[in-house]
C-alpha angles and dihedrals in degrees: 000000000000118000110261122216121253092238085057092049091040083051099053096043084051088051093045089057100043108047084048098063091039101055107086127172113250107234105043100026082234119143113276092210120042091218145352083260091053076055095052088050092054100048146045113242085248095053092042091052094044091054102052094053088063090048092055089045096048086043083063098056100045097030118025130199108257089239097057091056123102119227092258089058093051092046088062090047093056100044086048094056095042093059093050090050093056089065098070 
């Protein structure tokens, strides 16, 4: 078995976490997988890896970093939580 590098190790236990707390079931919003380790259990490192790099693609498209946004995108933000704000 070859040594594998900490930052490999570091990213699968990240992706682990991560995909754990973001499968839901449908239906009920509960958590799909009872843990990062249930995760481990269900998937091969590759697939889980593999996976995770299409949920953090997919993250960027619905829900953009701040800092990736231009000024006309984060116009439309404001004004969106200010009228919500106004609400309350």
């Amino acid at each position: 078995m070859p040594i594998r590098d900490s930052s490999e190790i570091l990213d699968t236990a990240k992706a682990k976490h991560i995909l754990a707390r973001a499968c839901l079931e449908p239906a009920t919003g509960a958590p799909f997988f009872s843990g990062p380790g249930d995760l481990g259990e269900t998937a091969t490192e590759h697939e889980l890896l593999a996976v995770f790099v299409e949920y953090m693609d997919l993250k960027g498209e619905v829900d953009p970093a701040l800092e990736e946004l231009n000024d006309e995108q984060l116009q439309i933000i404001d004004e969106a939580i200010k009228k919500r704000i106004a609400l309350y």
